[in-house]
BAFI-3210 file (N, C-alpha, C; in Angstrom, 3 decimals, decimal comma, padded with zeros to 6 digits):
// residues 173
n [1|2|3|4|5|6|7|8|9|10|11|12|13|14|15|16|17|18|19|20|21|22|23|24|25|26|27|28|29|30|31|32|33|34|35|36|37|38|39|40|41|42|43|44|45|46|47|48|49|50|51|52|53|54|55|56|57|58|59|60|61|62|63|64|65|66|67|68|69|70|71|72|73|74|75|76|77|78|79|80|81|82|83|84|85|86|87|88|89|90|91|92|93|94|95|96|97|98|99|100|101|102|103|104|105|106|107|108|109|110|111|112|113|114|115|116|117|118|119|120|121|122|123|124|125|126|127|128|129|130|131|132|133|134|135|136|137|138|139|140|141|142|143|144|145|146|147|148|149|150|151|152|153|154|155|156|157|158|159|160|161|162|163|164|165|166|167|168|169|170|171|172|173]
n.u [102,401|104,381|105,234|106,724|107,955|107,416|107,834|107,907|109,319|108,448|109,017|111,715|112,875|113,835|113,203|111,746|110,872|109,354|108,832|105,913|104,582|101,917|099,491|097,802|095,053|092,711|089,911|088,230|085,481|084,089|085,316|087,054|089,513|091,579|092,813|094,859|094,457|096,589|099,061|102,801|105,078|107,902|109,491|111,899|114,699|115,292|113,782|112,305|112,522|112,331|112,408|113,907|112,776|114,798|115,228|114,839|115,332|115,791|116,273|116,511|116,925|117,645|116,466|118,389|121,294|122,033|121,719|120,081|120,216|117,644|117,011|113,964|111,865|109,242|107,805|106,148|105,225|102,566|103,458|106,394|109,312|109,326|111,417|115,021|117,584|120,408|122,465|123,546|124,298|126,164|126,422|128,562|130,498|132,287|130,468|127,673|125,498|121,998|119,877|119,128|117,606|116,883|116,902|118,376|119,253|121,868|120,591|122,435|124,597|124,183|125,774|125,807|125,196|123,077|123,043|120,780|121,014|119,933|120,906|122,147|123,897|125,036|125,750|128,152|127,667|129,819|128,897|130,149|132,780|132,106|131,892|131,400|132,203|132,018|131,207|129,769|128,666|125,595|123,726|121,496|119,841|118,008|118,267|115,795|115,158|116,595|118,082|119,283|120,128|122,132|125,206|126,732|125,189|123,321|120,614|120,035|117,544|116,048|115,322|115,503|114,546|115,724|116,625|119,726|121,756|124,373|127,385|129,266|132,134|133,113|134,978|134,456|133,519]
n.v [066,994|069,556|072,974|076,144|079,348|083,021|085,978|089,259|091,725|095,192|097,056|096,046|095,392|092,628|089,110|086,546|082,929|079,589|076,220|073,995|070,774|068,724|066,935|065,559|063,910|062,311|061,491|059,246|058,055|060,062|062,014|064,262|066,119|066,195|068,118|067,389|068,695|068,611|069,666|070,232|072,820|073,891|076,697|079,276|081,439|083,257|083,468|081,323|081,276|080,191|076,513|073,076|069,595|066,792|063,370|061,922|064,360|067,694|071,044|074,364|078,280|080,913|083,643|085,022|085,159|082,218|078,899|076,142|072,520|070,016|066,509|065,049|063,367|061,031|059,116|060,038|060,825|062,837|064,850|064,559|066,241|066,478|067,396|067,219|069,325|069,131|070,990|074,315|076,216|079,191|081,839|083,955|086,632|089,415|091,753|092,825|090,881|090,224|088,183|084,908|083,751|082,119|078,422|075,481|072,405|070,659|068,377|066,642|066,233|065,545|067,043|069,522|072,705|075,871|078,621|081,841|085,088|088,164|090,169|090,225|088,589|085,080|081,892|078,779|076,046|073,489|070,471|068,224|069,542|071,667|074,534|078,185|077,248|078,699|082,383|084,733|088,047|088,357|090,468|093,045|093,323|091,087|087,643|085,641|083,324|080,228|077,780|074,853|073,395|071,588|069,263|071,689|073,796|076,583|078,577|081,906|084,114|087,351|090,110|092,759|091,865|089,946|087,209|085,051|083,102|080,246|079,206|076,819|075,890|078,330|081,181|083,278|085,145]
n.w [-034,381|-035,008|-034,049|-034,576|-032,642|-032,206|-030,385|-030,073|-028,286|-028,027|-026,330|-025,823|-027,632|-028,534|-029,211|-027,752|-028,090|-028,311|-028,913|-029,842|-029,080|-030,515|-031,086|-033,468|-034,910|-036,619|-037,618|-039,322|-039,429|-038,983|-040,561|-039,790|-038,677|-035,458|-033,144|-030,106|-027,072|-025,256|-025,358|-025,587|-024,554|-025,055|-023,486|-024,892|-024,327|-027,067|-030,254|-032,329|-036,428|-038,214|-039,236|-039,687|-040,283|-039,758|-040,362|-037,026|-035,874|-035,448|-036,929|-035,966|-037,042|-035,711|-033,237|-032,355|-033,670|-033,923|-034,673|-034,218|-032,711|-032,539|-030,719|-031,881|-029,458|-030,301|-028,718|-026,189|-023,148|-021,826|-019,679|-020,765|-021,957|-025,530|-026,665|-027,584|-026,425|-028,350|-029,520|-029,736|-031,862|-032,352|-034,565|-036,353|-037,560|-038,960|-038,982|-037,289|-036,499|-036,243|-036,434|-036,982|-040,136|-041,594|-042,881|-044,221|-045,185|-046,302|-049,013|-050,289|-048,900|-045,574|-043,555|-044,059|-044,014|-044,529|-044,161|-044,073|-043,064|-041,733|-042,099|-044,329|-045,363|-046,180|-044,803|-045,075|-043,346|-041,288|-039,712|-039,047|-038,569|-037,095|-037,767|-039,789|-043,030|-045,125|-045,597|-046,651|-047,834|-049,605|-050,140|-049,817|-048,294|-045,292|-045,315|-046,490|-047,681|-049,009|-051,226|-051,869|-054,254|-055,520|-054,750|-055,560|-056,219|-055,232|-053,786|-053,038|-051,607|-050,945|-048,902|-050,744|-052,774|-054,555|-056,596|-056,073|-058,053|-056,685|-057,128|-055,395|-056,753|-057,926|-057,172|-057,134|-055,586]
ca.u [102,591|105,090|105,180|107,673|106,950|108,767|107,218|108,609|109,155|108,124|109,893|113,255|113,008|114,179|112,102|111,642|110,277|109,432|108,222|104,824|104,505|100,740|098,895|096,907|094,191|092,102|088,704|087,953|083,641|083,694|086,045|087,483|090,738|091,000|094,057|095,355|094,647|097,428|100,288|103,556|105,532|109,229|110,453|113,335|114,651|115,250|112,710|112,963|112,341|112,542|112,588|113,360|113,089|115,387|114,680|114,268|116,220|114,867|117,153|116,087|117,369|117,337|116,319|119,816|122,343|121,951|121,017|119,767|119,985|117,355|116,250|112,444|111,304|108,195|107,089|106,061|103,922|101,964|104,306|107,649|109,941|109,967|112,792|116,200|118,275|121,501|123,623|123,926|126,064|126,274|126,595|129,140|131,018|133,357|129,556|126,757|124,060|121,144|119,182|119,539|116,794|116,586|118,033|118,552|119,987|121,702|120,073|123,879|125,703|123,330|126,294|126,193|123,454|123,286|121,784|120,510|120,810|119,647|122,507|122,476|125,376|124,836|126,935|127,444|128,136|129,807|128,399|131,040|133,980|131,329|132,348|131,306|133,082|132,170|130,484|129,724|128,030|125,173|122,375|121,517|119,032|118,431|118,020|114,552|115,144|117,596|117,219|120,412|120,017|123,105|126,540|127,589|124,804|122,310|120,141|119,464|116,309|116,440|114,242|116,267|113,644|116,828|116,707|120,788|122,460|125,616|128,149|130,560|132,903|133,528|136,060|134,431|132,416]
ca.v [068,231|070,649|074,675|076,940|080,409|083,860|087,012|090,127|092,594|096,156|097,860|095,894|094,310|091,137|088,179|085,295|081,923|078,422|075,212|073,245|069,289|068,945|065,690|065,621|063,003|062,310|060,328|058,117|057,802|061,485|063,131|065,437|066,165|066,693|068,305|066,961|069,805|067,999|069,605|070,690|073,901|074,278|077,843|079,661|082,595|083,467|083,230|080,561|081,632|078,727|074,841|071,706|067,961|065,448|062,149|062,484|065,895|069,428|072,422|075,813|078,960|081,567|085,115|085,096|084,490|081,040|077,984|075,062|070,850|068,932|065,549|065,131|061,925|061,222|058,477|060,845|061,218|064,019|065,907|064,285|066,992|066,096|068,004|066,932|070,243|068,318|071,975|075,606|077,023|080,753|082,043|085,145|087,589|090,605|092,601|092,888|090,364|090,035|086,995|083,626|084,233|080,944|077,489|074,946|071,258|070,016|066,568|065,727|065,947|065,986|067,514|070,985|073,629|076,802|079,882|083,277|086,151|089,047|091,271|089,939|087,510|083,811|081,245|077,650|075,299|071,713|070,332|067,859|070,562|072,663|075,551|077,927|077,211|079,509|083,140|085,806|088,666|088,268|091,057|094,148|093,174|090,466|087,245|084,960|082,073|079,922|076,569|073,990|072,968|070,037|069,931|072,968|075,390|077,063|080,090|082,643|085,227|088,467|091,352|093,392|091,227|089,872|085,396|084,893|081,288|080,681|078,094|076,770|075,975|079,777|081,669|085,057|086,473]
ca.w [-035,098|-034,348|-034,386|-033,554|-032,865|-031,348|-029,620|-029,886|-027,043|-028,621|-025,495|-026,117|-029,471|-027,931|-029,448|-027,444|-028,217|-028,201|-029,755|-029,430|-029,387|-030,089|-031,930|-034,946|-034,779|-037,917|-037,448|-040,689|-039,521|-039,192|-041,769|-039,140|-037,379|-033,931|-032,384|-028,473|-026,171|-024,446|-026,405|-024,910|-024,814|-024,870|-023,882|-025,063|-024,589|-028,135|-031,274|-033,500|-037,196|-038,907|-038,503|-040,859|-039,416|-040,995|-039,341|-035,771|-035,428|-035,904|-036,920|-035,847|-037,474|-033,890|-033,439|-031,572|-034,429|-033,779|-034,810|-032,682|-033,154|-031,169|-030,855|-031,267|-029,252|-030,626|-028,363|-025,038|-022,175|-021,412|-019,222|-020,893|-022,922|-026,433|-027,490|-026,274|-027,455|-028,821|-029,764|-029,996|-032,343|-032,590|-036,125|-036,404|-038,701|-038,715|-038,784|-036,008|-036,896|-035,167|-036,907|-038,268|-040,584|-042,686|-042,609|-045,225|-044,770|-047,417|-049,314|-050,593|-047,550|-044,517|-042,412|-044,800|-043,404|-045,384|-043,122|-044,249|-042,072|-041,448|-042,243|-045,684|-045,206|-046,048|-044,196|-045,175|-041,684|-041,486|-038,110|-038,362|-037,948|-036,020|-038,087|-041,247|-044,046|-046,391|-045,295|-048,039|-047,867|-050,506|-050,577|-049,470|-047,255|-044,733|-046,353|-046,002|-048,658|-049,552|-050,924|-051,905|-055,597|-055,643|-054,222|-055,897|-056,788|-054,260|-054,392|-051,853|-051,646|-049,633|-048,748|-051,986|-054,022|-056,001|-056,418|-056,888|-057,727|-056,108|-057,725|-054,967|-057,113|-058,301|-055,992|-057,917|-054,617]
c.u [103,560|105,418|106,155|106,850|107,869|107,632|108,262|108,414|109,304|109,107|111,386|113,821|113,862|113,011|112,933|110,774|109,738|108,724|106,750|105,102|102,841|100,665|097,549|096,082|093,032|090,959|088,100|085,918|083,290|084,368|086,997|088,665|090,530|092,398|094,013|095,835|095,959|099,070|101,577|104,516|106,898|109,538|111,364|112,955|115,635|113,819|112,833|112,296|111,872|113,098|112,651|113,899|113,622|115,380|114,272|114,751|115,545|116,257|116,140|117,015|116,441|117,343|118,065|121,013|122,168|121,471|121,109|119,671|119,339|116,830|114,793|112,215|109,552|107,357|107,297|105,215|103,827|102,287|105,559|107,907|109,845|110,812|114,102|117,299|120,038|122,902|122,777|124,684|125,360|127,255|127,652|130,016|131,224|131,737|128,380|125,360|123,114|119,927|119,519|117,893|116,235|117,480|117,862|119,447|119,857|121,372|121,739|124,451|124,868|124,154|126,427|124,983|123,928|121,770|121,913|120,090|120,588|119,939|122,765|123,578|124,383|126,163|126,781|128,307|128,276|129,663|129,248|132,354|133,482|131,944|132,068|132,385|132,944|130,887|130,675|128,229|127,131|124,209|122,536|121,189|119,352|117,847|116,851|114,083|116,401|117,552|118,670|119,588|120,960|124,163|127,068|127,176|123,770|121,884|119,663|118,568|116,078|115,389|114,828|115,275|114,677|116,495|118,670|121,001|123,259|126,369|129,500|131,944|133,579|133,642|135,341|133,491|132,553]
c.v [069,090|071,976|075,234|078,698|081,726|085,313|088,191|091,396|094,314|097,153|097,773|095,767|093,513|089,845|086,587|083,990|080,718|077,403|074,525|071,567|069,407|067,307|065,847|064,554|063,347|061,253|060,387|058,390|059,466|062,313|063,916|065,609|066,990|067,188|068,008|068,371|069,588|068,593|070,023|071,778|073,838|075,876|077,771|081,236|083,444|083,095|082,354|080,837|080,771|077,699|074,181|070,766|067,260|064,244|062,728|064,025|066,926|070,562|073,231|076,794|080,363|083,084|085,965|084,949|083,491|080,076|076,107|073,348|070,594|067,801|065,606|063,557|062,047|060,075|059,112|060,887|062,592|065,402|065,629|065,323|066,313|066,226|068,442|068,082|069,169|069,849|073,031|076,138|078,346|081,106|083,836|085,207|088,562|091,823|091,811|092,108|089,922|088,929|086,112|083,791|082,914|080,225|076,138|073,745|070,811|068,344|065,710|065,683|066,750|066,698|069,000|071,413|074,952|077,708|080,928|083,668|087,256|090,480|090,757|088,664|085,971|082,876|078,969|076,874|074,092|071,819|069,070|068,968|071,779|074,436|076,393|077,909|077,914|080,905|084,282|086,748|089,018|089,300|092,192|094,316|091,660|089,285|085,858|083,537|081,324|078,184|076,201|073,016|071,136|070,311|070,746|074,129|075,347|078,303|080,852|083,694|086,286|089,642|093,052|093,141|090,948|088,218|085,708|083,446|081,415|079,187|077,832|076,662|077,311|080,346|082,958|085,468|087,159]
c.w [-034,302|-035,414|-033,825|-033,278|-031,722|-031,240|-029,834|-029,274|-027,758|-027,699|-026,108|-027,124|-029,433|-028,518|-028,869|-028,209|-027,722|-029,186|-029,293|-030,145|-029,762|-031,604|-032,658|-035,068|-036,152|-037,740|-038,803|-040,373|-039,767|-040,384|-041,544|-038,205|-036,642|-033,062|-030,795|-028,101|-025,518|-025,429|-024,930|-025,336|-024,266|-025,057|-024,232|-025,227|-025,968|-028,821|-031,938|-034,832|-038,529|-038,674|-040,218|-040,073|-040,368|-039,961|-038,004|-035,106|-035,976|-035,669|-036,907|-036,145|-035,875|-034,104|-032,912|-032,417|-034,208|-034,433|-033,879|-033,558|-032,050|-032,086|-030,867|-030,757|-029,097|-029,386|-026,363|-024,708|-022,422|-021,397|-019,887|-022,012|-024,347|-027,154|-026,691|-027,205|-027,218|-028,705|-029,966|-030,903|-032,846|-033,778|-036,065|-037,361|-038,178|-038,281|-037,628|-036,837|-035,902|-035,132|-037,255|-038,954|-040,908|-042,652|-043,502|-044,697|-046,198|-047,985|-049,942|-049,512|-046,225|-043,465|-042,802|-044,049|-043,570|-044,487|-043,505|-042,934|-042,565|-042,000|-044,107|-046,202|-045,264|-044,961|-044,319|-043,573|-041,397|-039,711|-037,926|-037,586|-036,843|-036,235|-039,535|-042,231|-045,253|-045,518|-046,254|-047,771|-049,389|-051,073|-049,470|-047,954|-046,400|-046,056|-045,925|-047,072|-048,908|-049,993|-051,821|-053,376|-055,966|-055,313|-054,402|-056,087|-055,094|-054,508|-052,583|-051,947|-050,118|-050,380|-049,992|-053,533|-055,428|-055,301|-057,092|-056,772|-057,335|-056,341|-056,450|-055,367|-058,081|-057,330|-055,961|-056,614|-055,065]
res [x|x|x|x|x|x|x|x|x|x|x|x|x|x|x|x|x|x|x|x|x|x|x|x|x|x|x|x|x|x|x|x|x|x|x|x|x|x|x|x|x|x|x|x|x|x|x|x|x|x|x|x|x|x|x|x|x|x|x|x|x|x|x|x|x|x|x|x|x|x|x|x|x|x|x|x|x|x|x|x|x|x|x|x|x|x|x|x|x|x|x|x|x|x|x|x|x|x|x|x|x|x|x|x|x|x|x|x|x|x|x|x|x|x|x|x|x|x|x|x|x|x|x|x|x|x|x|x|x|x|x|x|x|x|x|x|x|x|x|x|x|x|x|x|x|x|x|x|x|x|x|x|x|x|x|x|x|x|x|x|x|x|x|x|x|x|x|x|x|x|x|x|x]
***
């Protein structure tokens, strides 16, 4: 099982984080799962906000503008790391954002990843070119949904309480 999870410093309003490894055990005579005290904790100093695993990899959407690629290796000792961070990439725009809020991997082209922020701004991000390729300021507010419909449409949901679609192939921002 894995959790992510972020703290936030009331003095600074800095939110740190990290991830948990922890194992899920299910006994068949009894009925009852049993979680492994034995879990493991990856700091960071950021929050992470949101996670999705596509095979063995885990994207995190970062309290830092950011968003994070790691490996998860599932077959680990005790003490062994299970999360080999792969990349960083720092998410920016002409305005001051202070979240990656939400993070989306697309099912047509696993190299697309479509992140709501904070600031209202979507941004879509090829992780081959390691760059976004499309950033539009969508909503008022920050934005806490967004989910990838088929190569061309997607919808994004923000604290405005507006659902919009968004047709890539229309220039009309």
């Amino acid at each position: 099982m894995i959790s992510a999870c972020y703290q936030l410093d009331k003095s600074t309003n800095i939110k740190t984080g990290g991830i948990y490894h922890s194992r899920i055990d299910y006994d068949e005579n009894s009925s009852e799962y049993s979680i492994d005290s034995k879990k493991y904790f990856l700091e960071l100093n950021y929050g992470i906000l949101e996670y999705k695993i596509n095979n063995n990899l885990m994207f995190t959407s970062n309290s830092d503008c950011s968003f994070s690629v790691f490996k998860i290796n599932d077959d680990i000792e005790e003490t062994t790391n299970p999360f080999d961070i792969q990349k960083n990439y720092i998410i920016s725009n002409e305005e001051n954002q202070n979240c990656c809020n939400y993070i989306e991997i697309s099912e047509q082209n696993k190299n697309n990843i479509l992140l709501g922020m904070n600031d209202g701004y979507f941004h879509f991000f090829d992780l081959n070119k390691e760059e976004s390729f499309l950033c539009q300021k969508a909503h008022e507010y920050g934005i806490w949904s967004t989910f990838i419909l088929d190569e061309n449409t997607f919808l994004t949901g923000s604290e405005d309480a507006l659902l919009k679609m968004w047709d890539l192939r229309s220039k009309s921002w």
